[in-house]
N, CA, C and O atoms as a GROMACS GRO file, in nm:
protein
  440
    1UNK      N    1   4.978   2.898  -4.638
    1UNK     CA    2   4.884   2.838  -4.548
    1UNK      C    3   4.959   2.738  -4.458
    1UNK      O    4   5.061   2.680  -4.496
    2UNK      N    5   4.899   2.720  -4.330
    2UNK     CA    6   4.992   2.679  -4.248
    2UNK      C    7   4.941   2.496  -4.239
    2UNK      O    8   4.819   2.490  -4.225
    3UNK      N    9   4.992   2.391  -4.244
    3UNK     CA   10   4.997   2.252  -4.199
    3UNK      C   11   4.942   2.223  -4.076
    3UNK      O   12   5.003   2.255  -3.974
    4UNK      N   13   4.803   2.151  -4.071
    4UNK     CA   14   4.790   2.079  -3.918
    4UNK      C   15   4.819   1.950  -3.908
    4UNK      O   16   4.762   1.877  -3.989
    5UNK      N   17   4.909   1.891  -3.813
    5UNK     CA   18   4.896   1.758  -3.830
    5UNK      C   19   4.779   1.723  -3.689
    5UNK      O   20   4.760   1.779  -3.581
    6UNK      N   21   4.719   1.604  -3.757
    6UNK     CA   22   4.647   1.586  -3.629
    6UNK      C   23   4.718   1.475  -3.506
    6UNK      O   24   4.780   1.373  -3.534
    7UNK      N   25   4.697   1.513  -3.398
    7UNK     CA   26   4.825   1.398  -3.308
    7UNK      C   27   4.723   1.338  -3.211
    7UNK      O   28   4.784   1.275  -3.125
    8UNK      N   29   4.612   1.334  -3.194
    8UNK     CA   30   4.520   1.208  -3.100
    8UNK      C   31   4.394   1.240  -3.197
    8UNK      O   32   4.365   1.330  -3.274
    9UNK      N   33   4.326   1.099  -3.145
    9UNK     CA   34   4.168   1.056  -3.177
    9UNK      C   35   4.200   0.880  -3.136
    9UNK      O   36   4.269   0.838  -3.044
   10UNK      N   37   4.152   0.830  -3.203
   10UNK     CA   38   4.107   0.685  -3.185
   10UNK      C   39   4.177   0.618  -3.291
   10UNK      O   40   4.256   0.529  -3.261
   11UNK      N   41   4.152   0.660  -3.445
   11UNK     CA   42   4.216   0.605  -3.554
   11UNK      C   43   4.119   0.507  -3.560
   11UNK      O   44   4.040   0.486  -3.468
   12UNK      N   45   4.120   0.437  -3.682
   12UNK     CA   46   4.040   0.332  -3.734
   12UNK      C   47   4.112   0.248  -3.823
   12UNK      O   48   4.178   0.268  -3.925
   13UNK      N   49   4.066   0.100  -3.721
   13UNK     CA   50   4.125   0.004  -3.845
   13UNK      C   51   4.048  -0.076  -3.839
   13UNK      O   52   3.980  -0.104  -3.740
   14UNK      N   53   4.044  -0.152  -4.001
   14UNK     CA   54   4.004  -0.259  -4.066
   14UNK      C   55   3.951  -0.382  -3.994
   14UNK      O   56   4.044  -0.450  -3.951
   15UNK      N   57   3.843  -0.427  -3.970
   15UNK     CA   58   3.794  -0.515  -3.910
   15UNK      C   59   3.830  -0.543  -3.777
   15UNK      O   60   3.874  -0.645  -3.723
   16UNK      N   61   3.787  -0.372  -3.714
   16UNK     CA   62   3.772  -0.364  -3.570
   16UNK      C   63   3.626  -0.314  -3.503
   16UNK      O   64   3.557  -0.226  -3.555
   17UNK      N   65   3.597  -0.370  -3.402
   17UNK     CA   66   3.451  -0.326  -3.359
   17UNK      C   67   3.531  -0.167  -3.280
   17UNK      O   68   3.642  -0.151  -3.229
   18UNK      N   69   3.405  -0.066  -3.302
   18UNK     CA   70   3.436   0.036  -3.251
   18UNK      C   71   3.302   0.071  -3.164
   18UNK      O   72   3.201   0.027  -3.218
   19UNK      N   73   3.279   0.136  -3.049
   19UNK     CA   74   3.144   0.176  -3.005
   19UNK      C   75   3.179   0.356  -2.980
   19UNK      O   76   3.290   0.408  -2.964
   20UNK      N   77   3.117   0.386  -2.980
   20UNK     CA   78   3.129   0.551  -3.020
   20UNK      C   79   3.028   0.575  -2.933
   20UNK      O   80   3.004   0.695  -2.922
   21UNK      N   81   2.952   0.492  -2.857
   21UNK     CA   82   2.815   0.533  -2.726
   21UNK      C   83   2.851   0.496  -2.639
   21UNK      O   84   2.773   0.508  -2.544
   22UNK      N   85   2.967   0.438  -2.614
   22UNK     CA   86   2.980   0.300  -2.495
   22UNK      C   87   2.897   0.186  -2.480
   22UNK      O   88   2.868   0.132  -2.373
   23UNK      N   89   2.846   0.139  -2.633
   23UNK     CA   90   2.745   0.018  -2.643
   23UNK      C   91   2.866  -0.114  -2.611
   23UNK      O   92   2.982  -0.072  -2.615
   24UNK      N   93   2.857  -0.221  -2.588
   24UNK     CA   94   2.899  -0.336  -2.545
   24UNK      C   95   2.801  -0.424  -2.617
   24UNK      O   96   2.687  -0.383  -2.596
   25UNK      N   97   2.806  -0.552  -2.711
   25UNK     CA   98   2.777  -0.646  -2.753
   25UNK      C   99   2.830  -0.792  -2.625
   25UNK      O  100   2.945  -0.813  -2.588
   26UNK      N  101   2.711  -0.866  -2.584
   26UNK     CA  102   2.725  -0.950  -2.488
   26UNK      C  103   2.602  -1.100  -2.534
   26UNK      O  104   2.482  -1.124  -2.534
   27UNK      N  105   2.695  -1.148  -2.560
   27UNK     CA  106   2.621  -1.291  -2.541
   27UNK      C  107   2.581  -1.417  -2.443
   27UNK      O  108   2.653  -1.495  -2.380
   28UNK      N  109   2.409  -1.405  -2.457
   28UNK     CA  110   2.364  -1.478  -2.334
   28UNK      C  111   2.355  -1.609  -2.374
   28UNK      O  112   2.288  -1.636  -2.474
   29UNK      N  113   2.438  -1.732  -2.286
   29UNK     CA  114   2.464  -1.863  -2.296
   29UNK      C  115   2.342  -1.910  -2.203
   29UNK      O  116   2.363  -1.907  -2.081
   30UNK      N  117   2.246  -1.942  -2.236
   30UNK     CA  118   2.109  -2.060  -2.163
   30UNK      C  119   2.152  -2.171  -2.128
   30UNK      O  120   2.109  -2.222  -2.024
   31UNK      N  121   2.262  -2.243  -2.215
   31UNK     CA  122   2.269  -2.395  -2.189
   31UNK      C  123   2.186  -2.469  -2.252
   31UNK      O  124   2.224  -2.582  -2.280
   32UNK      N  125   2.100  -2.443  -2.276
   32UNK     CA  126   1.970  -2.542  -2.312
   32UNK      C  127   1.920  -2.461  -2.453
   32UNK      O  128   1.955  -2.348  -2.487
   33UNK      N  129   1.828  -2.550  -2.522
   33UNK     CA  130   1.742  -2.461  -2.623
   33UNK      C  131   1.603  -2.361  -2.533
   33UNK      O  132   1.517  -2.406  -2.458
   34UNK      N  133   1.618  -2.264  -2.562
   34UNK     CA  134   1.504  -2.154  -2.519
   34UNK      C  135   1.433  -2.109  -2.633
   34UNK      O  136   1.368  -2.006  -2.616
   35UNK      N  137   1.427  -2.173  -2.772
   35UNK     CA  138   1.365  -2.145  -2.904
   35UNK      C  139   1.237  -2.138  -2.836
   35UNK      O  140   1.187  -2.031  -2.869
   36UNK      N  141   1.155  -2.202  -2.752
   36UNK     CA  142   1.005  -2.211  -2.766
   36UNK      C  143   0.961  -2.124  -2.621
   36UNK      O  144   0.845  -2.102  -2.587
   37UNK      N  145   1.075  -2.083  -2.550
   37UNK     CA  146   1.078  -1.996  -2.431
   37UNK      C  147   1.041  -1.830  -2.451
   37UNK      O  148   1.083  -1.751  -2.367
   38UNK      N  149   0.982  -1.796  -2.537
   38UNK     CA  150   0.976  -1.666  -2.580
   38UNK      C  151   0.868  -1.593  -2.536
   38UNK      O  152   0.886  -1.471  -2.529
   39UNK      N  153   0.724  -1.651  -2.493
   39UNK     CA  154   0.648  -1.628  -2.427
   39UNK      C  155   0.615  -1.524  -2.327
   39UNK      O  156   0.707  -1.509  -2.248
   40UNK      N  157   0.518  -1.451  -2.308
   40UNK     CA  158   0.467  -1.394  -2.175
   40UNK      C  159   0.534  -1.462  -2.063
   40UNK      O  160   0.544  -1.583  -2.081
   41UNK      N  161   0.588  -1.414  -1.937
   41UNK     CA  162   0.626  -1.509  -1.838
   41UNK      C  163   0.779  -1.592  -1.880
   41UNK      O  164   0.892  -1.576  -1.832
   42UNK      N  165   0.749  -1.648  -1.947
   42UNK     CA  166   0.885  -1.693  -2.028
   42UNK      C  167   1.008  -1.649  -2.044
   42UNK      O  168   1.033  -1.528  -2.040
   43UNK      N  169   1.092  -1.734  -2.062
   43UNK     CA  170   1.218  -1.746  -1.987
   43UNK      C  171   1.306  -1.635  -2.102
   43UNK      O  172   1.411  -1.598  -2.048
   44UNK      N  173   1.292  -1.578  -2.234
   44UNK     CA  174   1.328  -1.493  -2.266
   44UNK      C  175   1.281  -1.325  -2.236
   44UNK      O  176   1.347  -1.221  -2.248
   45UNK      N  177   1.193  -1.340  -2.208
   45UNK     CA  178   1.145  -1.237  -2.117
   45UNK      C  179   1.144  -1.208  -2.001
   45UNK      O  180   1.087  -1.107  -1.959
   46UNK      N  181   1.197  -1.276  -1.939
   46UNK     CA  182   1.275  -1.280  -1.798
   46UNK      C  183   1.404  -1.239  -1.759
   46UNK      O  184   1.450  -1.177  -1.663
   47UNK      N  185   1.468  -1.312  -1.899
   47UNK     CA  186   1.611  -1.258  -1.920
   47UNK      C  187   1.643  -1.090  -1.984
   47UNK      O  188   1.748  -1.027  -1.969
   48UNK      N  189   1.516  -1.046  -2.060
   48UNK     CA  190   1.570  -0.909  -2.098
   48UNK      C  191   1.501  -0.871  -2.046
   48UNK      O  192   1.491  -0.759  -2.094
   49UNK      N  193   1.410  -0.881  -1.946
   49UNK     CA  194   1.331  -0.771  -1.829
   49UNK      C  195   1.488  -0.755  -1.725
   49UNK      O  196   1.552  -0.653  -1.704
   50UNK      N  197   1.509  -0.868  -1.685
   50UNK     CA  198   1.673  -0.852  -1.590
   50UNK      C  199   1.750  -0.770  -1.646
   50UNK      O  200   1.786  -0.661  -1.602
   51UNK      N  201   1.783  -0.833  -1.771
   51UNK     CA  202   1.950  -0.758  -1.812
   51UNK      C  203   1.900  -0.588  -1.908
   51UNK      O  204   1.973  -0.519  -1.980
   52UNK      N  205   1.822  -0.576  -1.889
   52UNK     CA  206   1.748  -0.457  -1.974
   52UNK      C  207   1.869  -0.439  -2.108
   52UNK      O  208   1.961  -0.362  -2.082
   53UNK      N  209   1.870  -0.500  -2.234
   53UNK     CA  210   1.907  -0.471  -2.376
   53UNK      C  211   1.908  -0.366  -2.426
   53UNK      O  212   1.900  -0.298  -2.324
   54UNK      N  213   1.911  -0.314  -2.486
   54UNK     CA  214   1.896  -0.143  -2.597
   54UNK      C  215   1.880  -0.258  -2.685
   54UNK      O  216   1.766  -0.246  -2.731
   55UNK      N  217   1.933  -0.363  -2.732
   55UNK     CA  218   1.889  -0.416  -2.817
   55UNK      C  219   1.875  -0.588  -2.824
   55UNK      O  220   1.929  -0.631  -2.722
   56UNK      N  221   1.841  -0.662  -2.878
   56UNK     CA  222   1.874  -0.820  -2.862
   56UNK      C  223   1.806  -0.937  -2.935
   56UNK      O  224   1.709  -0.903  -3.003
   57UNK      N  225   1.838  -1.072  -2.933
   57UNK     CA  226   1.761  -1.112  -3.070
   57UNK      C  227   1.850  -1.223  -2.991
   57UNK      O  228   1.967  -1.221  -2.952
   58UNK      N  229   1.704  -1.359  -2.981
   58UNK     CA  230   1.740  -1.475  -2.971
   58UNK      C  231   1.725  -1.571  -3.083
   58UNK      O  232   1.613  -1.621  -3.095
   59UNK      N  233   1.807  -1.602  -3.156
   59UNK     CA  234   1.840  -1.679  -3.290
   59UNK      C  235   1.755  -1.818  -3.283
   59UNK      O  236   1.654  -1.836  -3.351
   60UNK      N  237   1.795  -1.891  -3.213
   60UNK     CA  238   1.722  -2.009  -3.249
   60UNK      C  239   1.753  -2.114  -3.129
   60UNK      O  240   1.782  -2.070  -3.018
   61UNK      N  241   1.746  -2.261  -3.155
   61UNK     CA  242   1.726  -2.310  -3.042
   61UNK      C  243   1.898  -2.386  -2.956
   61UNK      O  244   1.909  -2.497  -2.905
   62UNK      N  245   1.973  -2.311  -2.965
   62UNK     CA  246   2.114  -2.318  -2.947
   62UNK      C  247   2.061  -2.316  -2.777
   62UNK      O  248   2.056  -2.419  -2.709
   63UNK      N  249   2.019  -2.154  -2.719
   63UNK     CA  250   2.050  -2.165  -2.588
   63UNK      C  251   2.092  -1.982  -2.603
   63UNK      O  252   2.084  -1.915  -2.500
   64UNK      N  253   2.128  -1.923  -2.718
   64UNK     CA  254   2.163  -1.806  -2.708
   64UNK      C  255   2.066  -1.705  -2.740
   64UNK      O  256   1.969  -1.718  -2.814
   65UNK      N  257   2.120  -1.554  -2.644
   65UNK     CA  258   2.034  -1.439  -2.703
   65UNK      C  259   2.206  -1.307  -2.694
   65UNK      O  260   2.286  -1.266  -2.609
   66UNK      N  261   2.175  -1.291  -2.862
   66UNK     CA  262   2.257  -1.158  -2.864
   66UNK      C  263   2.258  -1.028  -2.800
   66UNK      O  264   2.204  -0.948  -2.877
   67UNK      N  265   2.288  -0.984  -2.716
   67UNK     CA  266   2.252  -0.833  -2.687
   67UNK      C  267   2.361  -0.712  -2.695
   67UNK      O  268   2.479  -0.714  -2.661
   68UNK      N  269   2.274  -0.589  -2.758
   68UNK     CA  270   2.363  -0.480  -2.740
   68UNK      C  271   2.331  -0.432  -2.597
   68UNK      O  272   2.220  -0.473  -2.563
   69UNK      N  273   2.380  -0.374  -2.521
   69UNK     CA  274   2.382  -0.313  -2.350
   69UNK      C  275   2.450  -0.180  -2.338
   69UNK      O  276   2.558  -0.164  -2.394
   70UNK      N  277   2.402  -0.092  -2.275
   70UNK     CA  278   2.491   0.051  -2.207
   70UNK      C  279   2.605  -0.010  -2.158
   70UNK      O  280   2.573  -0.077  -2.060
   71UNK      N  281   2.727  -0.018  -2.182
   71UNK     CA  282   2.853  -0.057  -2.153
   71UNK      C  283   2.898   0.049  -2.052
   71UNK      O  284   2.992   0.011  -1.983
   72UNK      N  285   2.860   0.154  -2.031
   72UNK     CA  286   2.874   0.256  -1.933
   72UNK      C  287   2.823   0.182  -1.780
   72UNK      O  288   2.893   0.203  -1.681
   73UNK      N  289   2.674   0.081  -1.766
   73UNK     CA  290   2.629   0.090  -1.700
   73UNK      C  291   2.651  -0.081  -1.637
   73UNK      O  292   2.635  -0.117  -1.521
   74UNK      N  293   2.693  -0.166  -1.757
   74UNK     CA  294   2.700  -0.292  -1.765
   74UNK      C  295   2.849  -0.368  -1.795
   74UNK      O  296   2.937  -0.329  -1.871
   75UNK      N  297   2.848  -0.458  -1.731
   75UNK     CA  298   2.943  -0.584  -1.752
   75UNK      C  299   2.952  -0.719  -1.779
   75UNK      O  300   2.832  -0.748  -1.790
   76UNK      N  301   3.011  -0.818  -1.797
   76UNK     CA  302   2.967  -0.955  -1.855
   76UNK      C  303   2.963  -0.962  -1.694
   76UNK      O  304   2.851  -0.960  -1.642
   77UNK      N  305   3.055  -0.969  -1.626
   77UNK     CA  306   3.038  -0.992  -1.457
   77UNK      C  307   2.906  -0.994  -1.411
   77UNK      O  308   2.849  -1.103  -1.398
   78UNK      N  309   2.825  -0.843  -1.371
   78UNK     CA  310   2.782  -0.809  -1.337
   78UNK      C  311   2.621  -0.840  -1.363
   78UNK      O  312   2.538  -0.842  -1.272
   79UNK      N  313   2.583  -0.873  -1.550
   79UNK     CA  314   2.502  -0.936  -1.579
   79UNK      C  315   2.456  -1.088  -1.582
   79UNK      O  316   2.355  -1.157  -1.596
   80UNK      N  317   2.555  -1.093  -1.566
   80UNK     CA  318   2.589  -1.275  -1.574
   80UNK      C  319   2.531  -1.337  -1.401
   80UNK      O  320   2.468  -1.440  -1.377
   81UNK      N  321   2.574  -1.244  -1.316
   81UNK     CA  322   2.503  -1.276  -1.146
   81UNK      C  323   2.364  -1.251  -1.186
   81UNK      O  324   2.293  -1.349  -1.210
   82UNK      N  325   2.306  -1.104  -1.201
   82UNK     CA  326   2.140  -1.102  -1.301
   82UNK      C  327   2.104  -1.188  -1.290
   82UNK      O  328   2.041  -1.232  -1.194
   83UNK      N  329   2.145  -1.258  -1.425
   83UNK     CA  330   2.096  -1.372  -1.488
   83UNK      C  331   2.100  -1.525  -1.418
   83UNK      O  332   2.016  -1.615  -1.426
   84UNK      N  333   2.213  -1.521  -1.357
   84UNK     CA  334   2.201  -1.686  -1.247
   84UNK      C  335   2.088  -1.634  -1.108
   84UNK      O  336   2.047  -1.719  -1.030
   85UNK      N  337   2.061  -1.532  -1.099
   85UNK     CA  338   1.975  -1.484  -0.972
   85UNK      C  339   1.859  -1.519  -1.046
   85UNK      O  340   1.777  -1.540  -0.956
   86UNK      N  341   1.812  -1.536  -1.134
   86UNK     CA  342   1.680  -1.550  -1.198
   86UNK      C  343   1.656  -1.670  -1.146
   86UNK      O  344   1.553  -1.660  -1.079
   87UNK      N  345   1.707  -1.800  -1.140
   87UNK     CA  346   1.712  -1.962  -1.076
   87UNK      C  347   1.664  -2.037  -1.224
   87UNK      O  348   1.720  -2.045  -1.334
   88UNK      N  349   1.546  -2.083  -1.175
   88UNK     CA  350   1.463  -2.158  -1.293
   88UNK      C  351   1.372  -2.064  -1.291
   88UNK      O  352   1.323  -2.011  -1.191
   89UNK      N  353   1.341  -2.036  -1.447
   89UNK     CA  354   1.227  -1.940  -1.474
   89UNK      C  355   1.164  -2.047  -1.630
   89UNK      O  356   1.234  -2.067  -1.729
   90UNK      N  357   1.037  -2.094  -1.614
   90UNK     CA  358   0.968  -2.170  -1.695
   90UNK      C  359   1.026  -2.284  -1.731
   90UNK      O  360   1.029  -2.308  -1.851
   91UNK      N  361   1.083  -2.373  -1.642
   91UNK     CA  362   1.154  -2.476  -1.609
   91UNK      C  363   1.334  -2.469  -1.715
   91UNK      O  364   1.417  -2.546  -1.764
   92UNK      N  365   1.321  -2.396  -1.706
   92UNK     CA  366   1.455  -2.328  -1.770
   92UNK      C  367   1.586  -2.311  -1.636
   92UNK      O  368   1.562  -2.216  -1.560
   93UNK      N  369   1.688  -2.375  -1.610
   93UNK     CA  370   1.730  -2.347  -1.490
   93UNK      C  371   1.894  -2.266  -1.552
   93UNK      O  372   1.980  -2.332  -1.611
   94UNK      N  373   1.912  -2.090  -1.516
   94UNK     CA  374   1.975  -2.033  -1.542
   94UNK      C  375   2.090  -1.995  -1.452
   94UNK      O  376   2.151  -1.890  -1.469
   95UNK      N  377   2.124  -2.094  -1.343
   95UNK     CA  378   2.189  -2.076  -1.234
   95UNK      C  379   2.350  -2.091  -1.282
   95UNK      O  380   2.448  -2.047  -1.222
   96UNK      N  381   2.347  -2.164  -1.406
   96UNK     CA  382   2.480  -2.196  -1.418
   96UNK      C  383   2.522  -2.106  -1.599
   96UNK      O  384   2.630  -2.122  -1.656
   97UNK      N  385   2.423  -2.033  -1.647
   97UNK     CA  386   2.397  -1.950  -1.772
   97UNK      C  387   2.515  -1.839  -1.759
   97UNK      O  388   2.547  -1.781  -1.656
   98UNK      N  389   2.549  -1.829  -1.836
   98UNK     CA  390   2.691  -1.746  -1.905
   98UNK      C  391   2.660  -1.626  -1.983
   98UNK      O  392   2.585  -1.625  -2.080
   99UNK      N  393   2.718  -1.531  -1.938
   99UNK     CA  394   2.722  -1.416  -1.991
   99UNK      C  395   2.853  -1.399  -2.064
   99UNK      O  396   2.951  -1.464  -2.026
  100UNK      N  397   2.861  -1.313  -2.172
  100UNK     CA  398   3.038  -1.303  -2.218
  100UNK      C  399   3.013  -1.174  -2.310
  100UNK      O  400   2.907  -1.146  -2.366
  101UNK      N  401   3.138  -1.100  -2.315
  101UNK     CA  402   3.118  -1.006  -2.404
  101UNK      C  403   3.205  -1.021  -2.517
  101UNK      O  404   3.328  -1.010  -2.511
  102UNK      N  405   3.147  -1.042  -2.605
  102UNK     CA  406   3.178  -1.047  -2.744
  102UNK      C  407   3.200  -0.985  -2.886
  102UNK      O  408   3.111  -0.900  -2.893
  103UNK      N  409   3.259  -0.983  -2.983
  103UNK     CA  410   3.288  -0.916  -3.066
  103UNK      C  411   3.132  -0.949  -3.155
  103UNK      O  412   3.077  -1.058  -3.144
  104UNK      N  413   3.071  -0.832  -3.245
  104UNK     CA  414   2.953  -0.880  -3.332
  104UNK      C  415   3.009  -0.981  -3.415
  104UNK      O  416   2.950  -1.085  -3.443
  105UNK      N  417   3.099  -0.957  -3.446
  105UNK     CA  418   3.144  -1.098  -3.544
  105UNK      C  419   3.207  -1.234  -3.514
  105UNK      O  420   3.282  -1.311  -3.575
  106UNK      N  421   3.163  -1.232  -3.429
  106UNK     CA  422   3.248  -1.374  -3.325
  106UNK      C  423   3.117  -1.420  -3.226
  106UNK      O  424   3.140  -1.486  -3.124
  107UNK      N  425   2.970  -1.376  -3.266
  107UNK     CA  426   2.876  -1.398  -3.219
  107UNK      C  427   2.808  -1.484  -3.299
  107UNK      O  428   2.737  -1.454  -3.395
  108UNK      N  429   2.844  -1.655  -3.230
  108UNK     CA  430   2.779  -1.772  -3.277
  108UNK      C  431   2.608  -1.813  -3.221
  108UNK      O  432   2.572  -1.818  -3.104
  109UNK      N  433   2.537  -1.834  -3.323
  109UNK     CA  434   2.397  -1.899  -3.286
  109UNK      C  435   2.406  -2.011  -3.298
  109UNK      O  436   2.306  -2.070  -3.342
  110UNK      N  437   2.535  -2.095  -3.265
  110UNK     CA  438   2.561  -2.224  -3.271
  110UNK      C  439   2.568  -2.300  -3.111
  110UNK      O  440   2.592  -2.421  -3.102
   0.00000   0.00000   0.00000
């Protein structure tokens, strides 16, 4: 029987993020606490009506919301203008709010 070696793929190592969809993990910096901003109208719903998520989850009253994003379609760049184009939304002022793309495990709710 004859030997295949295999000579490309990706390979996998040990406490590496991998996306296999072109998902991107990106963390949204508020500046401020937005814990009580969650509301109809409200300034977390403002922010993932803009940046449209596949997935996301605002932790607590830090100022942050985690999101997974189509990485095909999205950038920290590109969302991050989004998000300062919003201005003040429910006296929340997002003009100077930070986008970054981040590892899931290097994603602080601090």
């Amino acid at each position: 029987m004859a030997g295949v070696t295999k000579v490309n793929g990706i390979g996998h190592t040990a406490d590496t993020q991998y996306s296999i969809a072109q998902l991107k993990s990106m963390e949204v910096d508020c500046l401020v606490d937005i814990s009580g901003k969650g509301g109809l109208g409200s300034t977390i719903e403002a922010v993932v009506q803009a940046l449209q998520p596949l997935m996301y989850k605002a932790p607590g009253s830090a100022g942050k919301i985690m999101m997974i994003v189509d990485g095909h379609a999205s950038d920290a760049a590109s969302l991050q203008a989004k998000l300062r184009a919003l201005g003040t939304v429910d006296s929340i002022v997002l003009t100077s709010a930070t986008v970054t793309e981040t590892d899931l495990d290097d994603f602080s709710a601090a």
